[in-house]
N, CA, C and O atoms as a GROMACS GRO file, in nm:
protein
  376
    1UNK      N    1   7.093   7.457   2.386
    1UNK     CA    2   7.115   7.526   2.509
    1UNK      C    3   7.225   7.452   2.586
    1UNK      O    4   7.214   7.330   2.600
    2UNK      N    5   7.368   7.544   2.656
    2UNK     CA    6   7.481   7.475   2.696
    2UNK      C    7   7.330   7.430   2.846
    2UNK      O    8   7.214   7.459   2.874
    3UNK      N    9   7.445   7.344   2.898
    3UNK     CA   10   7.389   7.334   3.060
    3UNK      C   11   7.420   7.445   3.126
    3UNK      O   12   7.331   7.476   3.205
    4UNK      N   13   7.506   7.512   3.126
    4UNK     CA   14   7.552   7.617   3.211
    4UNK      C   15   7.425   7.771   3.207
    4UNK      O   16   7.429   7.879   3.265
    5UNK      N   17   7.336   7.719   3.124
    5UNK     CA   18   7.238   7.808   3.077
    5UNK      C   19   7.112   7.725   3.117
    5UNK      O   20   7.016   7.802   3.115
    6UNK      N   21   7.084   7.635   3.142
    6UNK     CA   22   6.959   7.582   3.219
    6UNK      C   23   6.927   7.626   3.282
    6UNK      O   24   6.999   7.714   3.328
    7UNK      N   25   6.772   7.602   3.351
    7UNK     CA   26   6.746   7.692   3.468
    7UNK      C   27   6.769   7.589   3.610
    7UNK      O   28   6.800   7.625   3.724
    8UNK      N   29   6.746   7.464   3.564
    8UNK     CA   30   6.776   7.408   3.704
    8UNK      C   31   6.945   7.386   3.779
    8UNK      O   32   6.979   7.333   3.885
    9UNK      N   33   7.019   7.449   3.676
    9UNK     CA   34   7.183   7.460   3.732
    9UNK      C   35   7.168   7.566   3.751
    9UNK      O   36   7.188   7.566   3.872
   10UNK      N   37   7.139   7.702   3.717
   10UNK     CA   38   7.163   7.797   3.745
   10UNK      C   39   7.052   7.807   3.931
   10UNK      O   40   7.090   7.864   4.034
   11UNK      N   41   6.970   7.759   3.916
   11UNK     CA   42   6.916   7.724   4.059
   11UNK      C   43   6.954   7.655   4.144
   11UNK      O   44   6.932   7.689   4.260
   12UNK      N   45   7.012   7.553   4.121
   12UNK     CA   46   7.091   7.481   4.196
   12UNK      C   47   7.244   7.536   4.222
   12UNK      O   48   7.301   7.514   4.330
   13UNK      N   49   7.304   7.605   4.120
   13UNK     CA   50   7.458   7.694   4.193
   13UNK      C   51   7.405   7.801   4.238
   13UNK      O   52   7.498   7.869   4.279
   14UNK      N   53   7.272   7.874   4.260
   14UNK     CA   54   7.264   7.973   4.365
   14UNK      C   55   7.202   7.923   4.486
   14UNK      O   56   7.222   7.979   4.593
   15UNK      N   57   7.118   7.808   4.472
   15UNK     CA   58   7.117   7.684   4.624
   15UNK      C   59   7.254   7.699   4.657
   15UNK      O   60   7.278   7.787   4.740
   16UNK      N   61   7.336   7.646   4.619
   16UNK     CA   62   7.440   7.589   4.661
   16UNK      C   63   7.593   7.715   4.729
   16UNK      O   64   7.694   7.703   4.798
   17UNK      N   65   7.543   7.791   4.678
   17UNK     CA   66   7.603   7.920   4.700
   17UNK      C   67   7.555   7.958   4.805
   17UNK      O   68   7.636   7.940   4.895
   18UNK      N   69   7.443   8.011   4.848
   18UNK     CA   70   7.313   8.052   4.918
   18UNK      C   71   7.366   7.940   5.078
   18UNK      O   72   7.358   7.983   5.193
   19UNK      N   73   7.393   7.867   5.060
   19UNK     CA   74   7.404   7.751   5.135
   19UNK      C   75   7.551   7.737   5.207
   19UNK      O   76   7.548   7.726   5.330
   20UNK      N   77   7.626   7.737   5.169
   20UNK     CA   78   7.796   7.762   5.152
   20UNK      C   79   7.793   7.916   5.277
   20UNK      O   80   7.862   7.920   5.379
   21UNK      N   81   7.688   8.035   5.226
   21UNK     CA   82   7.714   8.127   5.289
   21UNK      C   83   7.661   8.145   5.391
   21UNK      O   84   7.695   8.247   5.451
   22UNK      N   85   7.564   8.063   5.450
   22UNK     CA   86   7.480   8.061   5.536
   22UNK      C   87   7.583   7.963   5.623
   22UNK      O   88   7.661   8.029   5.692
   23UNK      N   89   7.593   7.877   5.628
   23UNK     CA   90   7.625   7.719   5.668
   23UNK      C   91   7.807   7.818   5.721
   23UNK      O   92   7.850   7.812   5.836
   24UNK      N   93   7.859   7.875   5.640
   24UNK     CA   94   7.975   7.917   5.690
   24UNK      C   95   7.996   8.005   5.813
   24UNK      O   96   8.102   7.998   5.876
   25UNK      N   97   7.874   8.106   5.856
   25UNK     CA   98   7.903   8.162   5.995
   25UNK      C   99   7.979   8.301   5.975
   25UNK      O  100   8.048   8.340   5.881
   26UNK      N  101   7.952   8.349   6.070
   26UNK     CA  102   8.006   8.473   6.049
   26UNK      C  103   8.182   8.546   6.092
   26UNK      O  104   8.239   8.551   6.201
   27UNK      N  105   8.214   8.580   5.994
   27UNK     CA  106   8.408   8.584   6.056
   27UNK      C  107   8.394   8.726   6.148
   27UNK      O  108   8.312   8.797   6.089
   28UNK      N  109   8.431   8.775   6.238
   28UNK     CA  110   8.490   8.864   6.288
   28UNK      C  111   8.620   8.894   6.307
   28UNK      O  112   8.620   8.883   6.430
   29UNK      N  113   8.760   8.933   6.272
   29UNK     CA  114   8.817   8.945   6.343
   29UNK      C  115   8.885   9.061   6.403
   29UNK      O  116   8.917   9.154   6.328
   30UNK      N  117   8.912   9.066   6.530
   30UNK     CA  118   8.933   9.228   6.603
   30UNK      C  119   9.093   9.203   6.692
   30UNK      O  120   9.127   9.098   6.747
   31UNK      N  121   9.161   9.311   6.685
   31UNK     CA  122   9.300   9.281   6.725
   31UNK      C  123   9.288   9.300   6.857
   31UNK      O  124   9.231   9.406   6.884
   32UNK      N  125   9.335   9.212   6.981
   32UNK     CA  126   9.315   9.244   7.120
   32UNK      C  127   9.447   9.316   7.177
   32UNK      O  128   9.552   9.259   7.147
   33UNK      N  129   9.454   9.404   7.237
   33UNK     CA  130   9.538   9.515   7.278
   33UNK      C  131   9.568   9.446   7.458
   33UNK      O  132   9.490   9.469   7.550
   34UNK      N  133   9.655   9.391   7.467
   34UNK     CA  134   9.726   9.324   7.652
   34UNK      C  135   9.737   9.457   7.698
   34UNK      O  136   9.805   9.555   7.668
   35UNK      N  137   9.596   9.413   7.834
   35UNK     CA  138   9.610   9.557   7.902
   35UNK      C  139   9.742   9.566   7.995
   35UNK      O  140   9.816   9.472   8.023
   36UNK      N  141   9.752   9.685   8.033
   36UNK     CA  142   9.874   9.760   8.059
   36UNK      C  143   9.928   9.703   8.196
   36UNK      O  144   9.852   9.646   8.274
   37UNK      N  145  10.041   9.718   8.218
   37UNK     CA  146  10.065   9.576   8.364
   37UNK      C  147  10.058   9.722   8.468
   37UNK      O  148  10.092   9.832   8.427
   38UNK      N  149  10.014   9.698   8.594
   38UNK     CA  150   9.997   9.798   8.674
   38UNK      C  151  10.125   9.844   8.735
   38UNK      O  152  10.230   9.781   8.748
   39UNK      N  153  10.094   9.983   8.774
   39UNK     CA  154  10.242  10.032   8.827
   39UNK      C  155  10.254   9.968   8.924
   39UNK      O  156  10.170   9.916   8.998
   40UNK      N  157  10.406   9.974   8.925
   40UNK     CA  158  10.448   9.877   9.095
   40UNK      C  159  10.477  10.057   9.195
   40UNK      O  160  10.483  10.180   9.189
   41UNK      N  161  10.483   9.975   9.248
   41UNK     CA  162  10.507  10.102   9.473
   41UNK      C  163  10.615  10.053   9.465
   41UNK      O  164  10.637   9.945   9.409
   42UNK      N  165  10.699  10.125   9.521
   42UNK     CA  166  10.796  10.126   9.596
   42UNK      C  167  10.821  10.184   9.738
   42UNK      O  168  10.862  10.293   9.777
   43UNK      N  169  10.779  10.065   9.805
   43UNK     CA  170  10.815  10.092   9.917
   43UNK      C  171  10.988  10.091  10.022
   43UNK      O  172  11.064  10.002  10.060
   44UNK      N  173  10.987  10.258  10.034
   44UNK     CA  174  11.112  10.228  10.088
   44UNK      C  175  11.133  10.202  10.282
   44UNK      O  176  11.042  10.244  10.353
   45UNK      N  177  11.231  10.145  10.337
   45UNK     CA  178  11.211  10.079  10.472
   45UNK      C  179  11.412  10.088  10.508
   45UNK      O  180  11.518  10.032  10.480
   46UNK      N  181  11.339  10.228  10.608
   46UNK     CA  182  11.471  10.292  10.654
   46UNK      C  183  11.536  10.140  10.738
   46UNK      O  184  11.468  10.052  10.791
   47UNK      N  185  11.716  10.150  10.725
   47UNK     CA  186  11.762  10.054  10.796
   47UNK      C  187  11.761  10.083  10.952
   47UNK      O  188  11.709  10.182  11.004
   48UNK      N  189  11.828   9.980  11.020
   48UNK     CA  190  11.779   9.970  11.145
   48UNK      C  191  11.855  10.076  11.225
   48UNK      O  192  11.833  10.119  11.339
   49UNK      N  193  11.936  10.104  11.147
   49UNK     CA  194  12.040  10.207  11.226
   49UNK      C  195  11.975  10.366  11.216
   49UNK      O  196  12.002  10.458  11.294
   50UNK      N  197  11.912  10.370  11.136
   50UNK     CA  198  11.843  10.532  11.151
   50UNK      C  199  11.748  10.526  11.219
   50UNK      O  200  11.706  10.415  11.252
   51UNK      N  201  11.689  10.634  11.256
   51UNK     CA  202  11.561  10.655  11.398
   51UNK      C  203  11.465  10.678  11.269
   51UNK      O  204  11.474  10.727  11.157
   52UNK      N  205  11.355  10.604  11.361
   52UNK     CA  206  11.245  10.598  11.287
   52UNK      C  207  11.147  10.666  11.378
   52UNK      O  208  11.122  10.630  11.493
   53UNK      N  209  11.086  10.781  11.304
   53UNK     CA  210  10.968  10.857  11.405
   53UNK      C  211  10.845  10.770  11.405
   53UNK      O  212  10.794  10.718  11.306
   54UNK      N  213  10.794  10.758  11.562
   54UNK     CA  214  10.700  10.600  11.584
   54UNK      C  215  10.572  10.670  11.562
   54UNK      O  216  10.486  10.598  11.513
   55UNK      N  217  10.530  10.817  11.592
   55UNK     CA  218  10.424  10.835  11.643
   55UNK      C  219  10.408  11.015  11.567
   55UNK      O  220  10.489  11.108  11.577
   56UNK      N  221  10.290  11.012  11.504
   56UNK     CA  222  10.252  11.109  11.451
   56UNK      C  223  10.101  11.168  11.483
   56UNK      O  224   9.987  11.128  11.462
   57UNK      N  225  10.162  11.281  11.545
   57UNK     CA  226  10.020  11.358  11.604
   57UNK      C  227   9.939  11.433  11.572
   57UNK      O  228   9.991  11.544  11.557
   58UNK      N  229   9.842  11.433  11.553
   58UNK     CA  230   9.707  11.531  11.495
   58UNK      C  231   9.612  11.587  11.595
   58UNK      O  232   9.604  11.546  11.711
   59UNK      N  233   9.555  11.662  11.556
   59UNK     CA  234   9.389  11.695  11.713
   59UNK      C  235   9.318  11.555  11.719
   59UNK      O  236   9.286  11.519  11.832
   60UNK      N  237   9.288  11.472  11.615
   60UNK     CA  238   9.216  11.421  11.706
   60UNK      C  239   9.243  11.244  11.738
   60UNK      O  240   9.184  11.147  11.786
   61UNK      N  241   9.371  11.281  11.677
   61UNK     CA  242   9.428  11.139  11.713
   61UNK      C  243   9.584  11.111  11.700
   61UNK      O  244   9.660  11.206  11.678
   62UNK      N  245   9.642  10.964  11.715
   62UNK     CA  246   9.786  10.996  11.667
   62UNK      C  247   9.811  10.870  11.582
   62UNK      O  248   9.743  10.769  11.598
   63UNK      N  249   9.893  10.877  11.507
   63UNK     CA  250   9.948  10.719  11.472
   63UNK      C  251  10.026  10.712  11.485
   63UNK      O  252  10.111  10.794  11.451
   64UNK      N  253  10.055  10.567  11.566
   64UNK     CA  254  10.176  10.462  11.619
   64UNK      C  255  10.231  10.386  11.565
   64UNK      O  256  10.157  10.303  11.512
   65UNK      N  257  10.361  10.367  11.546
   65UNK     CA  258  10.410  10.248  11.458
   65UNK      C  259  10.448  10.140  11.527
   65UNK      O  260  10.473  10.180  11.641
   66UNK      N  261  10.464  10.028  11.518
   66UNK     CA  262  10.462   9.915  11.602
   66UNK      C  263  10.537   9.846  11.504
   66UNK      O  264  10.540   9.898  11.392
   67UNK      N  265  10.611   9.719  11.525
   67UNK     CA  266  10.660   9.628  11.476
   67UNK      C  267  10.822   9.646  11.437
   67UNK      O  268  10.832   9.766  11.412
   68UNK      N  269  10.932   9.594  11.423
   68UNK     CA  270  11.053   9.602  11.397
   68UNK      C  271  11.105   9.680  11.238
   68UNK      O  272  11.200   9.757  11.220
   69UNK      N  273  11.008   9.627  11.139
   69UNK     CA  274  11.049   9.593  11.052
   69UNK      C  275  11.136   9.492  10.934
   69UNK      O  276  11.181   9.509  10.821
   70UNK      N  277  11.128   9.363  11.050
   70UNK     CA  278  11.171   9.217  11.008
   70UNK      C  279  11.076   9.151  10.970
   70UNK      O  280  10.960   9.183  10.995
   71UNK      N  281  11.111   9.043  10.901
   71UNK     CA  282  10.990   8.980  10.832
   71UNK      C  283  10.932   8.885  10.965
   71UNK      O  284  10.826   8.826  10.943
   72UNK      N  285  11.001   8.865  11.112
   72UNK     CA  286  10.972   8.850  11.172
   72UNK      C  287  10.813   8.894  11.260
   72UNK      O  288  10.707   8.840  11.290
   73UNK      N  289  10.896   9.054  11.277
   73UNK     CA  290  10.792   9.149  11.325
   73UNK      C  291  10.799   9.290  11.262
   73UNK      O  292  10.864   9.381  11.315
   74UNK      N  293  10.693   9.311  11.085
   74UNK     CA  294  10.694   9.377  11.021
   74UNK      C  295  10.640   9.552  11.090
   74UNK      O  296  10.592   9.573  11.202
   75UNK      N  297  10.659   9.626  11.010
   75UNK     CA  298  10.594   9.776  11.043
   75UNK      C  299  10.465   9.718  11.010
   75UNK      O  300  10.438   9.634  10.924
   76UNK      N  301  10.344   9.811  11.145
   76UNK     CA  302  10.234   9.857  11.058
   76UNK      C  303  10.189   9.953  11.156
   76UNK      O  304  10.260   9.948  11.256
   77UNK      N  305  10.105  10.032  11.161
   77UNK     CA  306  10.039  10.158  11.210
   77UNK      C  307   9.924  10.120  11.250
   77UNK      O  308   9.849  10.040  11.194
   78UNK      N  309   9.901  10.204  11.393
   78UNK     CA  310   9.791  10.176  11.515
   78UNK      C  311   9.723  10.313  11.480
   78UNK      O  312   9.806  10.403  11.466
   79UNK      N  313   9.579  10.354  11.461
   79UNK     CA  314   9.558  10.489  11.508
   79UNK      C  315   9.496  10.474  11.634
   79UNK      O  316   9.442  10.372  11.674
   80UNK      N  317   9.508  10.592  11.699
   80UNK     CA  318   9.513  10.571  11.837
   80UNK      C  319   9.369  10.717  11.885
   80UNK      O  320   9.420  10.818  11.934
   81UNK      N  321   9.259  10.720  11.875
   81UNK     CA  322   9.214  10.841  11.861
   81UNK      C  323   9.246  10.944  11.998
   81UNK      O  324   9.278  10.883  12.100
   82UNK      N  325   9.239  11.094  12.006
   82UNK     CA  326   9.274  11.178  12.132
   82UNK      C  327   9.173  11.110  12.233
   82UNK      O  328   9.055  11.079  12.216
   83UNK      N  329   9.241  11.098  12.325
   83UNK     CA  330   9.220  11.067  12.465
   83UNK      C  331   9.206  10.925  12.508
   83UNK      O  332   9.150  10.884  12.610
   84UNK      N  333   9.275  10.845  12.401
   84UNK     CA  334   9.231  10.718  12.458
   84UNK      C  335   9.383  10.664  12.506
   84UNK      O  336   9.493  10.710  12.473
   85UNK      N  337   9.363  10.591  12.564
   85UNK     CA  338   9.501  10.453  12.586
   85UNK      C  339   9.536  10.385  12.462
   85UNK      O  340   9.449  10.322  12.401
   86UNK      N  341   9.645  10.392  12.423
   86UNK     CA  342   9.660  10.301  12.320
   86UNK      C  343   9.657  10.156  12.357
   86UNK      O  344   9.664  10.134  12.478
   87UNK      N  345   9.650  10.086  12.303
   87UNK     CA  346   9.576   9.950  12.328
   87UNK      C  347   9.693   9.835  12.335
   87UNK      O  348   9.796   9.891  12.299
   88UNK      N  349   9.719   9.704  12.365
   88UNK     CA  350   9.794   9.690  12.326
   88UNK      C  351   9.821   9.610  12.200
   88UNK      O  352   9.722   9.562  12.144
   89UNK      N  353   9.950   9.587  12.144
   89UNK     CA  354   9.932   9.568  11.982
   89UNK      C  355   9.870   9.402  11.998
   89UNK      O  356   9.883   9.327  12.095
   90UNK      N  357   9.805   9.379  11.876
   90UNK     CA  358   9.742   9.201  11.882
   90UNK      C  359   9.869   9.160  11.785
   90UNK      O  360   9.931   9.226  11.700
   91UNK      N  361   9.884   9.013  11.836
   91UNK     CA  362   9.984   8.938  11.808
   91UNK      C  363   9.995   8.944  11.655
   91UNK      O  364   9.885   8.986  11.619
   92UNK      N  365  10.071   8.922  11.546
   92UNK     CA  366  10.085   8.910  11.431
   92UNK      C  367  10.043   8.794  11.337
   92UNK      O  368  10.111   8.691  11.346
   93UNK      N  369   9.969   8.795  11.273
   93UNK     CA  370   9.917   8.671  11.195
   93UNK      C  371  10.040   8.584  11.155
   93UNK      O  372  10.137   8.647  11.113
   94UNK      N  373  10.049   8.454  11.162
   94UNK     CA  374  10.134   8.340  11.110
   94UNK      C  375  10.133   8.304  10.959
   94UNK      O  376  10.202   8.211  10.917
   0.00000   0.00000   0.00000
């Protein structure tokens, strides 16, 4: 009888096999897809020389625009609801 025909090699290369496949872990591998970069805005910011309409009116309120448009003193919008005083604007964060 070769050795390759024994029973304790043939038990011992399926130990050893058995073992190899266990002991090795499991492969996955999955292709990752880079999610999509978000759309950009475009914000456009009439120059200083055209009129800019400040104040837009509705029933039950209006919005005010305030600020220059410098990085100094940027645009931003007050709503102002019907019948009140508009307030006055709070200073600009630093």
């Amino acid at each position: 009888m070769k050795v390759t025909e024994h029973p304790m090699f043939i038990k011992a290369a399926v130990a050893a096999v058995a073992s190899a496949v266990l002991l090795s872990g499991c492969v996955y591998r999955r292709e990752t897809v880079p999610a999509a970069s978000p759309t950009t805005t475009t914000v456009v910011v009439p120059p200083a020389s055209t009129s800019v309409q400040r104040v837009y009116t509705y029933p039950e309120g209006r919005y005010q625009l305030y600020g220059s448009g410098t990085a100094d003193s940027p645009y931003y919008w007050v709503w102002v609801p019907a019948g009140a005083v508009a307030p006055t604007p709070p200073p600009l964060p630093r």
